[in-house]
Structure formats: C-alpha cells, structure tokens
C-alpha positions as CSV (number, residue, x, y, z in Angstrom):
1,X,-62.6,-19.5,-5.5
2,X,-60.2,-19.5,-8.8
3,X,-61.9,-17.1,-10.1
4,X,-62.0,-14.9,-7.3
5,X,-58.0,-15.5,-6.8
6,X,-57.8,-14.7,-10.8
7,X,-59.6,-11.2,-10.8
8,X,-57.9,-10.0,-7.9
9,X,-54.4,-11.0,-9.4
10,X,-55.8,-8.9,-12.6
11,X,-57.0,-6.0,-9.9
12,X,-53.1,-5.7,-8.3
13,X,-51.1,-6.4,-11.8
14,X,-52.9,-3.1,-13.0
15,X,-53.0,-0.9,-9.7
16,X,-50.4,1.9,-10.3
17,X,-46.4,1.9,-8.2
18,X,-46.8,3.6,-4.9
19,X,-44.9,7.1,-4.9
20,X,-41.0,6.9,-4.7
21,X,-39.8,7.1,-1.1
22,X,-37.4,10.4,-2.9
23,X,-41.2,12.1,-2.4
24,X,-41.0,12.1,1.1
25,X,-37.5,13.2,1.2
26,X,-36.8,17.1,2.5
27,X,-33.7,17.7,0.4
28,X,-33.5,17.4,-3.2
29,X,-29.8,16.5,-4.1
30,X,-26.1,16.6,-2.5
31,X,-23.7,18.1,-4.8
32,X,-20.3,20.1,-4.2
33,X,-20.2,18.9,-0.3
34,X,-23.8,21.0,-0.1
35,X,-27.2,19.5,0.9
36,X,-29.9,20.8,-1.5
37,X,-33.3,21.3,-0.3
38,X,-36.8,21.2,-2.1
39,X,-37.5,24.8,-1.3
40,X,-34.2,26.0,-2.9
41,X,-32.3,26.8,0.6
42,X,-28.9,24.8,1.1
43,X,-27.6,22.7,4.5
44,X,-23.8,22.2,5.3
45,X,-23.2,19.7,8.2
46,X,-20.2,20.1,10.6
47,X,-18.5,17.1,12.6
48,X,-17.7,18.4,15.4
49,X,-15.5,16.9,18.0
50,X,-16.1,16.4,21.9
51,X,-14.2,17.9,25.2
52,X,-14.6,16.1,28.3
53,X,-16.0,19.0,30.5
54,X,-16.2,16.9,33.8
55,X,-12.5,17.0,33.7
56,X,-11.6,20.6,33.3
57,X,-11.2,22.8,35.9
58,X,-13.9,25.0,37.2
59,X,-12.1,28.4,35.2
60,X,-11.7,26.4,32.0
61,X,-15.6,25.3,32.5
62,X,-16.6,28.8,33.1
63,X,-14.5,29.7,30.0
64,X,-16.0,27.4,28.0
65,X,-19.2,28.4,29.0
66,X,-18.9,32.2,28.3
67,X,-17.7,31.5,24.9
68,X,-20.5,29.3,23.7
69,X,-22.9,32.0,25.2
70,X,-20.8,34.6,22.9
71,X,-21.4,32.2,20.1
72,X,-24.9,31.8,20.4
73,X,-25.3,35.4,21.1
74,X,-23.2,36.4,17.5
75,X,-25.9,34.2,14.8
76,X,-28.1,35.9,13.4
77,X,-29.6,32.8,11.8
78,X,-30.4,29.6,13.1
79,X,-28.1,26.5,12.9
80,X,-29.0,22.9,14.4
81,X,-27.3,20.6,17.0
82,X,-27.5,16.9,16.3
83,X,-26.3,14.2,18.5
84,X,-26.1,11.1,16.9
85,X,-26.1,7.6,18.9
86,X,-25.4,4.0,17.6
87,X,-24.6,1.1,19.2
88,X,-20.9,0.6,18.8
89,X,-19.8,-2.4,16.2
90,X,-16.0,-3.7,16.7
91,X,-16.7,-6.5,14.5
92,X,-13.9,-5.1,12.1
93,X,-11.5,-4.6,14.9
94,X,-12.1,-8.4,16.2
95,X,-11.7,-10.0,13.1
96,X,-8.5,-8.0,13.0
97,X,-7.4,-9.6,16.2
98,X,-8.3,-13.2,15.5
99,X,-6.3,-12.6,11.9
100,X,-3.4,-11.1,14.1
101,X,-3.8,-14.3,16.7
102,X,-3.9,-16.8,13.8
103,X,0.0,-15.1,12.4
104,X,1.5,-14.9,15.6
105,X,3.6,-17.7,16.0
106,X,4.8,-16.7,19.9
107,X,2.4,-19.5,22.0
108,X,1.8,-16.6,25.0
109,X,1.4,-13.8,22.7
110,X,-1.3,-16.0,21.1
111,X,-3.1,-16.4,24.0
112,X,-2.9,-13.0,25.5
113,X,-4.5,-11.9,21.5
114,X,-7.3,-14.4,22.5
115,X,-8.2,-13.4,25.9
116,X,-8.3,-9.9,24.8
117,X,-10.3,-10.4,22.0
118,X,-12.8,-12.2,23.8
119,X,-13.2,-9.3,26.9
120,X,-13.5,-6.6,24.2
121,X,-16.8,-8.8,22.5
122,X,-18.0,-9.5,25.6
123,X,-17.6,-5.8,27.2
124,X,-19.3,-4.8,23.9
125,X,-22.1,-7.2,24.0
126,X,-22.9,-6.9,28.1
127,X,-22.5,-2.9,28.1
128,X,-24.2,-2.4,24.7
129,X,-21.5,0.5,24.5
130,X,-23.0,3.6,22.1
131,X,-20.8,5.8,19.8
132,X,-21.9,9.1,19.7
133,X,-21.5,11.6,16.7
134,X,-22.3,15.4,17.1
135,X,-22.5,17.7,13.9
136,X,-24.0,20.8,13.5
137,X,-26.3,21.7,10.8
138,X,-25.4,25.5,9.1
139,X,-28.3,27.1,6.7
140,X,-28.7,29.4,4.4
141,X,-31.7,30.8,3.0
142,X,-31.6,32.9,-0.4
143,X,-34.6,35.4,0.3
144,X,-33.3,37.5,-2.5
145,X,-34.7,35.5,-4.7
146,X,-37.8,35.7,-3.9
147,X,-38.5,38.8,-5.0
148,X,-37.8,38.0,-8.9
149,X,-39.4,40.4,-10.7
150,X,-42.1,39.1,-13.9
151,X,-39.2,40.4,-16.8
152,X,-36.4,37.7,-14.9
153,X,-38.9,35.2,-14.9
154,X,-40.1,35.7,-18.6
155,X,-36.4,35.7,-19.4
156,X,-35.9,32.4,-18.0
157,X,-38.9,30.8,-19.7
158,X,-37.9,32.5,-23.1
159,X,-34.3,31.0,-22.7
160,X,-34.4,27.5,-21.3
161,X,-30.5,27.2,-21.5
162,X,-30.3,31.2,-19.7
163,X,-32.2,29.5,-16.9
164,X,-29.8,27.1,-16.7
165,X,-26.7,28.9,-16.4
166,X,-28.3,31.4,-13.8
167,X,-29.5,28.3,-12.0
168,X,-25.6,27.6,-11.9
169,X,-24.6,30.9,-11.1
170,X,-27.1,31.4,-8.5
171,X,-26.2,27.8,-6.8
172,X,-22.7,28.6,-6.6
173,X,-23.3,32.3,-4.9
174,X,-25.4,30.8,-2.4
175,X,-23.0,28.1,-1.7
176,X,-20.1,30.8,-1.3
177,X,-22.9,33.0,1.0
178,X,-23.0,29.0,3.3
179,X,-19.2,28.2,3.3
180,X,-18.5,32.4,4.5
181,X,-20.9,31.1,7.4
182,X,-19.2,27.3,7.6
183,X,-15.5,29.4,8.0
184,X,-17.2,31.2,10.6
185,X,-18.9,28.6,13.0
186,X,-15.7,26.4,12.4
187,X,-13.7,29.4,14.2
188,X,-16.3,30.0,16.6
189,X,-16.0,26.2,17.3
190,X,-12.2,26.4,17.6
191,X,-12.1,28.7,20.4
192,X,-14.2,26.5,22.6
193,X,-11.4,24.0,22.0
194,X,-13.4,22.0,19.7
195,X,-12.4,20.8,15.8
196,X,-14.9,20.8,13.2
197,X,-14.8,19.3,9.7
198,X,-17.2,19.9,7.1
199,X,-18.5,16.8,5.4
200,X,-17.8,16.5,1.5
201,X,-20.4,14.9,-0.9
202,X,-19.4,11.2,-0.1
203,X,-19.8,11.8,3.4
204,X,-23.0,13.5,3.7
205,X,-24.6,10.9,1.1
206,X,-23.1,8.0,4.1
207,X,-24.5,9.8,6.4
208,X,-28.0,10.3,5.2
209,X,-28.2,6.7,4.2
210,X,-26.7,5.5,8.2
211,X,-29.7,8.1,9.3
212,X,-32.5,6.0,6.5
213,X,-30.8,2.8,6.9
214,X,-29.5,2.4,10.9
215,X,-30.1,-1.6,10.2
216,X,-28.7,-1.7,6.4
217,X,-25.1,0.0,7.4
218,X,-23.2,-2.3,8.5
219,X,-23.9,-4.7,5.9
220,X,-24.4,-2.7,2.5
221,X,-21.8,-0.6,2.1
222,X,-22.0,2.4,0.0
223,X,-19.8,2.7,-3.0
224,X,-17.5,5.6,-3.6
225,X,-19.6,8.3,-5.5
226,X,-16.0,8.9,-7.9
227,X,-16.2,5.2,-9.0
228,X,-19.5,5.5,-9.8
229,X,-19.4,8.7,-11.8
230,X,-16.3,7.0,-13.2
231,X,-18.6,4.3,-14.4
232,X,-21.4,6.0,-15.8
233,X,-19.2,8.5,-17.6
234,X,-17.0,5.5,-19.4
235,X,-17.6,4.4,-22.7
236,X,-17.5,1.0,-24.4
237,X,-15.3,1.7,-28.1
C-alpha cells in the first residue's frame, strides 16, 4: 500500500500545470480605457444610467420610444446590451452608522441611529434587494487589416522593432475609429434622457474581475493599477 501511495505521489509531482485560466479568456489585455481582444478587434463599455419609464407620461414614453428606434435604426454595426444584477451589500454603509451611533453623544439621536440601522439590515436581508448595472458594449472591427499584402508582412518580419511601432500606430487608429463611435452612442444616449460614462482602464479591469469573481468582490479588493505600475516601475538605489 506504501508503495502504491509512493508511485502515485511520483506520477502527480511530474504530471505537467493545467493551462492558465488567461487561455480561456476572449480578450487579450485592457490598456488606454480599451478592451483588447484575441482576434485583434477592440470593446469599449458604456455605463449607462436608468429612467423610470412607468412614471413618464404617455408622450414622453412615446418619445422615448421613437428615439431608441431612430437609434437602433442609425448602427451600422452591432453593439451589446448588458444588464448586470447583484445582490445589494450595505455592509459599508451600516458600519458607517454603528461608527456614527457610537460618536453621538445625544441619548435619542443614538437610538433613532440604531433602529435605523437595524430596519435597513433587515429590509436588505428579508427582500434580498438587487442592484442593477446596465452598460453597453461598442465594437470595432479593423477589416482593413486583413487584407495585408505578402511585401507588409515581409516587412514586419524583416524589422522586428518596424512591427512594433506599426502595431502602435495601428492600435491607436483603431482606438480613435472606437471612441468616434463611443462620442456617438454617448449622444445618441443623451437624447433619450440617459447619461453614459465610458469606463477607463481601472474600471473595466474591476469590472471583469466582479464578472470572474461575483463571490471574491466584496472581500479582495483590487488595487489601483497606478500604484501598481508605480511599484513595478520604482527602483531600489
């Protein structure tokens, strides 16, 4: 039985690492507020803000209506709606209110902080209340370069640090192509009575992680990506 235990301890020390999770990933980096993906086309994602349409009138809602058919009707490329639900966490907020109760030296005061903090964890906890994020997902796909000719491409391989630099300069057309659209969809957007806010780098990295990690978010915070580029970039003299 040892020596059973002993060669299959020998067979998993030398199996090979499993792929990197990256592998099954769709995009390949996030740089310059722009999601990057494998096949070389780029993502910007809007926050968009809500309107309660139950309480508009019936012109307003026929308004509304005829404008977001106009703006469907103007794309000519496809763009993607998310809605994006989690349960709603007021633990910051409470622990605010029991620091505020614990300072306030008025006896009623006190007890009014209390009673309040203890409806708003209950209504939480019995309602299981859901905060909901919408954001819309603008593309752009670069067919141009697809149709490099074989003298471009010999280029390239001839001049590794060529490559480069038009990997640069084609990254940042492409990304001025995407914002032309983000200006767009964000005025599109406006007349509807709704504001949108395109997400920078730090934002779209805390969102992909909340989307991978719904049960790691509220307990491992990301750190801010300026601090750690600040960090990698120092030296020790």
């Amino acid at each position: 039985m040892a020596q059973e235990n002993e060669m299959q301890s020998k067979k998993l020390a030398g199996s090979k690492a499993g792929p990197s999770v990256q592998k099954y990933l769709d995009f390949a980096e996030i740089k310059n507020d722009v999601v990057v993906m494998k096949d070389g086309t780029l993502r910007s994602i809007l926050m968009v803000s809500s309107i309660n349409f139950a309480l508009k009138s019936e012109d307003e809602q026929n308004a509304i209506i005829q404008q977001y058919i106009s703006f469907m009707n103007a794309l000519d490329y496809p763009i993607q709606i998310v809605v994006q639900s989690r349960q709603l966490n007021v633990d910051d907020y409470l622990e605010r209110l029991m620091k505020a109760e614990r300072e306030q030296e008025n006896d009623l005061l006190r007890i009014q902080i209390a009673d309040y903090r203890a409806f708003v964890a209950e209504l939480v906890e019995m309602g299981q209340i859901m905060n909901k994020q919408f954001f819309v997902i603008v593309p752009y796909n670069p067919l141009s370069d697809k149709r490099k000719n074989f003298w471009s491409r010999l280029s390239e391989v001839l001049s590794p640090a060529l490559s480069v630099k038009l990997a640069e300069e084609r990254f940042q057309k492409r990304r001025d192509d995407l914002l032309m659209r983000v200006r767009s969809i964000e005025s599109n957007l406006g007349s509807m009575g709704l504001k949108a806010i395109m997400l920078n780098t730090q934002q779209l990295i805390e969102l992909y992680y909340r989307a991978y990690n719904p049960e790691l978010i509220d307990t491992e915070k990301l750190e801010d990506i300026n601090e750690v580029r600040t960090s990698e970039n120092s030296t020790v003299t």
